[in-house]
C-alpha positions as CSV (number, residue, x, y, z in Angstrom):
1,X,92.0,95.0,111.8
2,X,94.9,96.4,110.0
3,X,97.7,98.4,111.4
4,X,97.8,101.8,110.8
5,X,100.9,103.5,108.5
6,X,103.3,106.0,108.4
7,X,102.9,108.2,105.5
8,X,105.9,111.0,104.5
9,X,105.9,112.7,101.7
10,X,108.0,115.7,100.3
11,X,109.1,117.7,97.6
12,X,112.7,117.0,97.3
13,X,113.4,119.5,94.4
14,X,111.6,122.1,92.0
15,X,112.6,124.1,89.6
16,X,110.4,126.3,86.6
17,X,109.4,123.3,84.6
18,X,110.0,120.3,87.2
19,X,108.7,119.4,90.7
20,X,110.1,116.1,92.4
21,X,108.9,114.5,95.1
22,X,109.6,111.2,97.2
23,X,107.4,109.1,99.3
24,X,108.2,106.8,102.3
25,X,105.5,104.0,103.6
26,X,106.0,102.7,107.0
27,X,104.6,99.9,109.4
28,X,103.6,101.7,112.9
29,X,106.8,100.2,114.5
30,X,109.5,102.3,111.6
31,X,109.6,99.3,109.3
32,X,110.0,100.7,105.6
33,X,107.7,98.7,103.1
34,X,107.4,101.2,100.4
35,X,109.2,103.9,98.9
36,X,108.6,106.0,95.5
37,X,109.6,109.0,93.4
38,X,107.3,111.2,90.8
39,X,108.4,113.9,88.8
40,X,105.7,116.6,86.8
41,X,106.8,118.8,84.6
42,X,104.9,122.1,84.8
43,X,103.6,123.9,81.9
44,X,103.5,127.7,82.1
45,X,100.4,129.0,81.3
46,X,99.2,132.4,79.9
47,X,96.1,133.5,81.3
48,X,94.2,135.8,78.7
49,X,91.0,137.8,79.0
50,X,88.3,137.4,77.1
């Protein structure tokens, strides 16, 4: 059976039109395997009634 893993992740900075976040994968014992960033923009949106 496989060890189980850390997973952290966070957003590390936002703004109107951009999130960031970052991700950390680690073994059970604190051994970082993995990391990653992502950014989305973010579209505004208008909501209108019909």
């Amino acid at each position: 059976m496989a060890a189980p893993l850390q997973i952290e992740a966070k957003v590390v900075a936002q703004s109107r039109s951009l999130i960031t976040v970052a991700c950390e994968i680690k073994t059970a014992d604190g051994l970082l395997i993995a990391a990653a960033t992502a950014q989305q923009i973010v579209q505004s949106r208008t909501l209108t009634q019909s």
